[in-house]
N, C-alpha and C positions, 0 to 999 in steps of 0.2 A: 379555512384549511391551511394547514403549513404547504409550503414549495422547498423545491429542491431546485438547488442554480448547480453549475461546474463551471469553477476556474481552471482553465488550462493549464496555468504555472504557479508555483509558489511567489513569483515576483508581483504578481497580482493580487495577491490575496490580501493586502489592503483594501484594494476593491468589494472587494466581497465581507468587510468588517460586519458582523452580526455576531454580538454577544450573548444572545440567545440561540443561537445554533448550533445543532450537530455538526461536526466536522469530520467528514471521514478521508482520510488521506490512502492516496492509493499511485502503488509503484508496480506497475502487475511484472514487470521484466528488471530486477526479481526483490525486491526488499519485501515488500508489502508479502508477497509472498513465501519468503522464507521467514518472515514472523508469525506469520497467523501458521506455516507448519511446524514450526518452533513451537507453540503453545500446545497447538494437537498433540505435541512427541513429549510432552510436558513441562517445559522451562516456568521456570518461577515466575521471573518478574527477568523484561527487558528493558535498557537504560539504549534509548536514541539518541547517539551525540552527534555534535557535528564533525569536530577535527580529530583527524588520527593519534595526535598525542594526545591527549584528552581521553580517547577509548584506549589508549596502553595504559593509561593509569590506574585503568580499573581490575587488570590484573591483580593488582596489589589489597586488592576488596575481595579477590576471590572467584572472579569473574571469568569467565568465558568471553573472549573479546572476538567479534565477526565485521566482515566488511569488505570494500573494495573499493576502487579507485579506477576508473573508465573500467570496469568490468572485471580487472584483476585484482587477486588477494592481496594487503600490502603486510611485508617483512614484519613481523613480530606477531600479526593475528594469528589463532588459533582454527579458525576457517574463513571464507572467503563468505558469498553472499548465495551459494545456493544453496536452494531448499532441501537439495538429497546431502549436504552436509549436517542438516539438522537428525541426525539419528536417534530415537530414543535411548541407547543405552549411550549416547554423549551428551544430552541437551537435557536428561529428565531430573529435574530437581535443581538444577543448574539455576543461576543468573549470567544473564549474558550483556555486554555492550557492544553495541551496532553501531558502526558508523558508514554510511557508504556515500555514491556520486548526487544523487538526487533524493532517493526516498525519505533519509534520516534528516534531510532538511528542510525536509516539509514537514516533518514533525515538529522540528524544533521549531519553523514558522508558524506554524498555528499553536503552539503549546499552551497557549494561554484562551484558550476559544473554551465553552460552555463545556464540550464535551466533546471526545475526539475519538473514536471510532480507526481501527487499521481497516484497507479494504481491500481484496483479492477476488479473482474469478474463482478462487478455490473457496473462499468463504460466502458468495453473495448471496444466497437463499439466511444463511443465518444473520447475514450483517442486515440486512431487510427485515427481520422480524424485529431486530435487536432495534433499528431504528420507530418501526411502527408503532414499539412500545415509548421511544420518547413522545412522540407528536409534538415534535418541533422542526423547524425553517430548517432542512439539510443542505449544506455547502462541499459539495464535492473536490476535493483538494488534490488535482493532478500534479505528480512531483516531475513531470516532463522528464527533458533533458538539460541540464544546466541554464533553468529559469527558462527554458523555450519549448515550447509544443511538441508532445509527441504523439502517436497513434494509437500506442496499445492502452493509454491511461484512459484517452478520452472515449475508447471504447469500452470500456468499463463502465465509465461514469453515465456513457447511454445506456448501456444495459440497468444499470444500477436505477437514473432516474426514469425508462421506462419500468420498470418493478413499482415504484414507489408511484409513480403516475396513475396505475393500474389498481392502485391502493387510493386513489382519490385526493393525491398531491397535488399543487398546482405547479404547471410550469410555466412560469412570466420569467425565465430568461433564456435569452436565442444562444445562449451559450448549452442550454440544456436542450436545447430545441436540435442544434447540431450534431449534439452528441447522439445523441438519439436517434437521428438518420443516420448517423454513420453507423451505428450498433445494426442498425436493421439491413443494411448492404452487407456488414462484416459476418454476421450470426449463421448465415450456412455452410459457412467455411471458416472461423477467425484465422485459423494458421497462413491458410492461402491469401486472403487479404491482406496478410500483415508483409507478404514476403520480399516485397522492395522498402520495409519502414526502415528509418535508420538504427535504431536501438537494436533490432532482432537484427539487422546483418551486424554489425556488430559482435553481439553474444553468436554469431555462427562464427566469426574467422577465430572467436577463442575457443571452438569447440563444444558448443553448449545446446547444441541442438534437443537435445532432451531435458535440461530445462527449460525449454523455451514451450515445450511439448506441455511437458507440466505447470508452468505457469498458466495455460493458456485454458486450464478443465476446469469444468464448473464441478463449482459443491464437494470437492473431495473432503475437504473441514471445517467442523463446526465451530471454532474458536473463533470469537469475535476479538482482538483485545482491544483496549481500549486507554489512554491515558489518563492516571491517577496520582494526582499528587509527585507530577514530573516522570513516572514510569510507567511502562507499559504493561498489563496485569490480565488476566482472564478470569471471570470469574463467572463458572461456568452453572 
């Protein structure tokens, strides 16, 4: 039977090297989730970069350029990194390039893995079938906080590998073993457990309290995307 592991940060995921793995990378506070509501609202195709200059060049391609920088929009994007910027009558049919503090660089860390998978509490019922149908080793890819452990990813990733456990996954790593007790402390309240993490005070002294609302609901969308040939694509 395949197993699902979780790396806490993108600086580790050398650790976690399997070429035959799913990779699903997950920024729940907010990349991971204004992509997967990006694809709902209909965007084409997303380009994850890393550096700011880099994502203004793709204005020049036609692009929709999004992102942020410790939680703020930087000068020249066209929106910042929350999901209620992704409108459909702004984002539908659009391509967009993303750059932001952690998520896009866990993207670009794993880009070269088997197969890569976006993950969100808005998406995990779809992102779970989508995986079931690989039946392969899943390596959960937490984009932390600048290479260091944060709260709301690894709770995800326990909710995510108990789905997939419950599906007759194996878990042989105490990295997935953790996550998954904390998912079962956090699961009848996540807002109130989260509410001394650092990332969510944070997104509160910028005013984002309803983002944070909405990053945090299960199953509001069904786009899985997924990385294709260097971009990110849904293909529904």
């Amino acid at each position: 039977m395949p197993s699902v592991s979780v790396c806490f940060s993108p600086i580790l995921f050398p650790l976690f090297k399997n070429d035959d793995a799913v990779v699903v990378v997950v920024d729940v506070l907010r990349a991971t989730s204004a992509i997967v509501t990006g694809f709902d609202h209909g965007v084409n195709v997303m380009v994850a970069v890393a550096g700011i200059e880099e994502t203004l060049s793709y204005k020049d391609k036609g692009y929709l350029v999004a992102g942020e920088r410790n939680g703020e929009m930087q000068e020249g994007f066209d929106f910042g990194n929350s999901p209620f910027s992704y409108k459909p009558e702004v984002v539908k049919g659009r391509n967009v390039a993303i750059s932001t503090t952690n998520g896009t660089q866990a993207v670009v860390a794993a880009k070269d893995s088997h197969k890569l998978f976006i993950g969100a509490f808005l998406n995990i019922s779809a992102l779970c079938k989508r995986i079931l149908n690989e039946n392969r080793d899943v390596i959960v890819l937490c984009a932390g906080w600048k290479n260091k452990f944060n709260l709301e990813d690894t709770l995800f990733a326990g909710a995510l590998a108990e789905k997939l456990a419950g599906n007759g996954y194996l878990l042989n790593c105490d990295s997935a073993l953790a996550a998954i007790e904390l998912w079962k402390n956090a699961k009848p309240d996540v807002n109130a457990f989260l509410a001394t993490s650092s990332h969510r005070n944070r997104l509160k002294h910028l005013d984002l309290e309803a983002d944070i609302k909405y990053c945090l609901t299960l199953d509001l969308c069904k786009s899985v995307p997924e990385l294709e040939a260097g971009v990110l694509v849904w293909k529904d």
